[in-house]
One Martini backbone bead per residue (centre of mass of N, CA, C, O) as a GRO file, in nm:
protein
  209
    1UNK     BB    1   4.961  10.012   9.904
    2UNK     BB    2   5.105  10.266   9.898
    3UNK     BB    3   5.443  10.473   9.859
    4UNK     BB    4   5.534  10.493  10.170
    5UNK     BB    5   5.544  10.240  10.221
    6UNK     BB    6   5.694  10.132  10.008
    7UNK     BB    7   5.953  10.289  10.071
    8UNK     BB    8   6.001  10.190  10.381
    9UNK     BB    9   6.051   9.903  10.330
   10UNK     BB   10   6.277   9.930  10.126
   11UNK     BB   11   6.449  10.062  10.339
   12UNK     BB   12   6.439   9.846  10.547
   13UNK     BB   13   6.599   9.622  10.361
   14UNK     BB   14   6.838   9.743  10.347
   15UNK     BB   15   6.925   9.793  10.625
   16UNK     BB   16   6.938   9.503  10.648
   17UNK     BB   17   7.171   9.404  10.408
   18UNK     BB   18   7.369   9.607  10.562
   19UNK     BB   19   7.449   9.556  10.828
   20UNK     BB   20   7.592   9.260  10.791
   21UNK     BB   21   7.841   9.399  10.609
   22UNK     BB   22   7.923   9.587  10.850
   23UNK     BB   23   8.001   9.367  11.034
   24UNK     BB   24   8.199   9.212  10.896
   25UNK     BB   25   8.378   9.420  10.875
   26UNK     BB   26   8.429   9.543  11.132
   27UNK     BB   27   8.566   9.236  11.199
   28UNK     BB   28   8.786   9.227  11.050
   29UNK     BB   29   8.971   9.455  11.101
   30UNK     BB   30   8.944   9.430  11.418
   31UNK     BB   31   9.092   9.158  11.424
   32UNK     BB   32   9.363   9.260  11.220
   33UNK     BB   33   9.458   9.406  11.498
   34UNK     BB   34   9.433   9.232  11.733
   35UNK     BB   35   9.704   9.073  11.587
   36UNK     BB   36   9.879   9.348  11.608
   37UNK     BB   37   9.880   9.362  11.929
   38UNK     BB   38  10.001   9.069  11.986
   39UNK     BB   39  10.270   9.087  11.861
   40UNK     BB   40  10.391   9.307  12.032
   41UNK     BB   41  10.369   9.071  12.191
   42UNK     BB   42  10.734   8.996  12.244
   43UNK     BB   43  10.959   8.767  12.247
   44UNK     BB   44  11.302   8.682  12.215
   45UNK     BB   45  11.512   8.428  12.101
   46UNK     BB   46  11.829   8.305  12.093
   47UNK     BB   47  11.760   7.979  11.965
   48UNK     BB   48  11.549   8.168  11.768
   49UNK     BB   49  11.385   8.356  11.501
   50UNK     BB   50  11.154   8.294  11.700
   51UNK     BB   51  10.917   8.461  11.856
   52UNK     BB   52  10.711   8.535  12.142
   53UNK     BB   53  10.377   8.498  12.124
   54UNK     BB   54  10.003   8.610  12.059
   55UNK     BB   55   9.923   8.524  11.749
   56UNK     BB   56   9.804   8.237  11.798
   57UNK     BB   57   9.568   8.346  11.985
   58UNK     BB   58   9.444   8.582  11.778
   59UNK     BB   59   9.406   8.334  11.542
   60UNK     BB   60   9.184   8.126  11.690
   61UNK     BB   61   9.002   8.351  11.826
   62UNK     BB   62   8.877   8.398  11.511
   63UNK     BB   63   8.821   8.131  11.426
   64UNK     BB   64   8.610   8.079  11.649
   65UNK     BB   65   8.417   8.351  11.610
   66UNK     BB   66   8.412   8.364  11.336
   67UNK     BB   67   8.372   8.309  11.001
   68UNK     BB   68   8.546   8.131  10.781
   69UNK     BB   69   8.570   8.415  10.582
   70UNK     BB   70   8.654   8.627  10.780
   71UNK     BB   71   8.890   8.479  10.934
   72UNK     BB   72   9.027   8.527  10.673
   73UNK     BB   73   9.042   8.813  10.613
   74UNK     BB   74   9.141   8.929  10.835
   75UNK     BB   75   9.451   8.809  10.805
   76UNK     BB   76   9.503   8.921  10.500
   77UNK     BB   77   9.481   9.186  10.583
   78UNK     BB   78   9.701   9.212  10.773
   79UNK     BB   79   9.933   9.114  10.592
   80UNK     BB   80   9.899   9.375  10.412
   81UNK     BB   81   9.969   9.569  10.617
   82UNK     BB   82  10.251   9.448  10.634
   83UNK     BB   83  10.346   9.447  10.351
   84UNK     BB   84  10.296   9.794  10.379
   85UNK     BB   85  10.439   9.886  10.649
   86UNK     BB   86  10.309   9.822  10.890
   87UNK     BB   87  10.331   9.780  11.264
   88UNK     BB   88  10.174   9.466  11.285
   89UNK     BB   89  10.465   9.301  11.371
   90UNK     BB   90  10.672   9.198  11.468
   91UNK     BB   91  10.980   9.332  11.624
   92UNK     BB   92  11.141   9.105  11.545
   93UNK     BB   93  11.186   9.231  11.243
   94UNK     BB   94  11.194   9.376  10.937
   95UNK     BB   95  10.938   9.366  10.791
   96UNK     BB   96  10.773   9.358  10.591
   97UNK     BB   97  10.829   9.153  10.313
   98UNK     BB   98  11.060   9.043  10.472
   99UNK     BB   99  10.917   8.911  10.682
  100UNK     BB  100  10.762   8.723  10.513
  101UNK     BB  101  10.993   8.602  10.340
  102UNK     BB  102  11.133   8.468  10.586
  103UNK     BB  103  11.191   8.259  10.780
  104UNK     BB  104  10.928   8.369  10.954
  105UNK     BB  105  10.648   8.334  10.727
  106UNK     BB  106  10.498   8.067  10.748
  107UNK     BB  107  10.320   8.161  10.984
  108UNK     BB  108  10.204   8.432  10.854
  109UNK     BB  109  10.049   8.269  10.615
  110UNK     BB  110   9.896   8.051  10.747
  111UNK     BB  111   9.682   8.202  10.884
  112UNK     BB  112   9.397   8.209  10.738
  113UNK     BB  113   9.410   7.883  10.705
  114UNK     BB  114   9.382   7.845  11.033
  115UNK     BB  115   9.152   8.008  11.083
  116UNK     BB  116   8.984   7.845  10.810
  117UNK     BB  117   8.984   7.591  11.016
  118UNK     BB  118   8.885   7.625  11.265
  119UNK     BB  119   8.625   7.725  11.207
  120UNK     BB  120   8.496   7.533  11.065
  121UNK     BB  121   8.535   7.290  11.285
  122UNK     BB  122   8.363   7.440  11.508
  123UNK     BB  123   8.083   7.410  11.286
  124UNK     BB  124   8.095   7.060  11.287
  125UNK     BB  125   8.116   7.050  11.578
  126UNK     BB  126   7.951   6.893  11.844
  127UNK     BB  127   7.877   7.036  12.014
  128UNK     BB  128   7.934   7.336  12.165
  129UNK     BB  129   8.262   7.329  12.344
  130UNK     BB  130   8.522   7.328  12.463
  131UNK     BB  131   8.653   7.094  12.321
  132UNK     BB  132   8.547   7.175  12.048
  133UNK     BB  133   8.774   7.398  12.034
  134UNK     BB  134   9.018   7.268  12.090
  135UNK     BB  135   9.041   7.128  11.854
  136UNK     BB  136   9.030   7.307  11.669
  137UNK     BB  137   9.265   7.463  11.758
  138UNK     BB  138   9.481   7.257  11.716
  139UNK     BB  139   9.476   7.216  11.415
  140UNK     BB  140   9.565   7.513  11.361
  141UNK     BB  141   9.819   7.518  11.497
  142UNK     BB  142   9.954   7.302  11.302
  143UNK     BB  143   9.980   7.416  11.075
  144UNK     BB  144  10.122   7.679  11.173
  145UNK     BB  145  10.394   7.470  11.264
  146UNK     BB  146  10.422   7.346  10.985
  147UNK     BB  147  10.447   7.547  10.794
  148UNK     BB  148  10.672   7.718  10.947
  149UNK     BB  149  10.913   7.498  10.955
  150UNK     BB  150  10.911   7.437  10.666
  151UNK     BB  151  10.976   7.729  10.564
  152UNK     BB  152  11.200   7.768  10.709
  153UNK     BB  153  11.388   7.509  10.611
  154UNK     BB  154  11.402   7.616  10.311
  155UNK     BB  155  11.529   7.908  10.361
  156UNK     BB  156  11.776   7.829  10.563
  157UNK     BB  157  11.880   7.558  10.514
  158UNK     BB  158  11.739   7.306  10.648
  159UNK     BB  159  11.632   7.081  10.829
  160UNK     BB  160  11.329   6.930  10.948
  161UNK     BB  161  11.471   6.840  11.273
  162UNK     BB  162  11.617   7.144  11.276
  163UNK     BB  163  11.302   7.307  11.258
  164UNK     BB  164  11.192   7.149  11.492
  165UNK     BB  165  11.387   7.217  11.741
  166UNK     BB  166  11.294   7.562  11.692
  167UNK     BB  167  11.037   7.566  11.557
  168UNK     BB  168  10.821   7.356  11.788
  169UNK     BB  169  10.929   7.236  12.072
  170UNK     BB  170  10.946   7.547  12.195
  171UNK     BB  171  10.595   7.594  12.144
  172UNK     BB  172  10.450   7.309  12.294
  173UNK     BB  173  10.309   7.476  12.511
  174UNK     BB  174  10.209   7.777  12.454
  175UNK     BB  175  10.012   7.623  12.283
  176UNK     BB  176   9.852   7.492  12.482
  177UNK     BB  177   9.749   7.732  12.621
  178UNK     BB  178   9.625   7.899  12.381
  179UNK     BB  179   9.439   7.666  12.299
  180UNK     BB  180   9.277   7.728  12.556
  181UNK     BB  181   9.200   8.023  12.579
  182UNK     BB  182   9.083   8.051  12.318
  183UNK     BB  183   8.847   7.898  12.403
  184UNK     BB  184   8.752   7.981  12.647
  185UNK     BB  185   8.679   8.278  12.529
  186UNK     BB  186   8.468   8.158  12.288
  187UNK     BB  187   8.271   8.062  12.540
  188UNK     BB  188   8.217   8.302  12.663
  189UNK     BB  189   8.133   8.490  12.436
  190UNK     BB  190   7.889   8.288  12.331
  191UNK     BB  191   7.738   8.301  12.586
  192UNK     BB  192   7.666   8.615  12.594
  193UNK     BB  193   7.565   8.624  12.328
  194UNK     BB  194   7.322   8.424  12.406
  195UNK     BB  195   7.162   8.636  12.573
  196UNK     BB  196   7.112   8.852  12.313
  197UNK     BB  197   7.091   8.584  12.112
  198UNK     BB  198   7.026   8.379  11.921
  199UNK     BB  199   7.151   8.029  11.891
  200UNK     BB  200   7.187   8.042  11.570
  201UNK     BB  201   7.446   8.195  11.613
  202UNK     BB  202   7.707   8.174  11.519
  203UNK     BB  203   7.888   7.858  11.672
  204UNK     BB  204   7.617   7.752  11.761
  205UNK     BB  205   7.463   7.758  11.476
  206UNK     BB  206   7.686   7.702  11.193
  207UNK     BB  207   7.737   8.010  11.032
  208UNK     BB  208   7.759   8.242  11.228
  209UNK     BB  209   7.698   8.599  11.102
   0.00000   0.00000   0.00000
């Protein structure tokens, strides 16, 4: 083999494993984006300093789609982006570090975890299919419910029965929504991107990108 070839080889390898490095972050990025559009769905509710958003539809859809160290990257990329400052968070309360800080702060938190712990079950649970999405993602926003109620308690100084009263039980209709929604886009992505890539690949192949 000659110099050039030896070159040649060289660039092929780099090429090959600088694109999947850059891959992955342009989709953490690309995520953490996602879930600060959805925030901005906000409705808020008299009832309660909970807001109505889409943040738990695109923490679990991240879940799913993502291996679950990118989207555990994704969400606290979020995180920081919103602790320092930037509009990322529901526009319905004080914004950076008081809103982690804040009685809803538990729901944000807990982000990164219920995000890392969908994907892990999606990628365990076999075959891929709309069920074993739901589940994954059930298990997900439990977290997030858990955390969120949780800490809201602490927070507020409130019982943990009035804390389930305000964050939990008006928003158990609503996340069983996006709990469907997200498998559906999840196995619907799937689908397609099977279509152009080996079955072995993401969701389906159980690695991941």
């Amino acid at each position: 083999m000659d110099q050039t070839q030896v070159i040649g080889s060289r660039n092929v390898t780099r090429s090959a494993s600088v694109s999947p490095a850059i891959s992955r972050t342009s989709a953490v990025v690309v995520g953490s984006l996602l879930v600060a559009l959805c925030a901005h769905v906000s409705v808020p509710l008299l009832f309660t300093p909970v807001p109505l958003t889409l943040q738990t539809f695109a923490v679990l859809l991240l879940g799913l789609t993502l291996e679950p160290v990118a989207a555990f990257a994704a969400l606290a990329l979020y995180l920081v982006e919103g602790a320092a400052g930037l509009p990322v968070f529901s526009p319905h309360g004080a914004g950076g570090v008081l809103q982690l800080m804040g009685p809803t702060g538990g729901y944000l938190l807990s982000y990164p975890f219920a995000a890392a712990l969908t994907g892990f079950l999606a990628r365990r649970i076999r075959p891929a299919s709309f069920t074993s999405c739901v589940l994954s993602a059930a298990v997900g926003s439990l977290v997030i419910l858990a955390v969120g109620a949780s800490w809201f308690a602490m927070i507020a100084k409130q019982s943990l029965g009035t804390a389930l009263k305000m964050t939990v039980r008006p928003f158990l209709p609503g996340d069983a929504l996006k709990i469907c929604a997200s498998a559906a886009v999840a196995i619907g992505l799937l689908t397609l991107r099977n279509k152009f890539r080996s079955p072995s690949d993401g969701l389906d192949g159980g690695t991941g990108h």
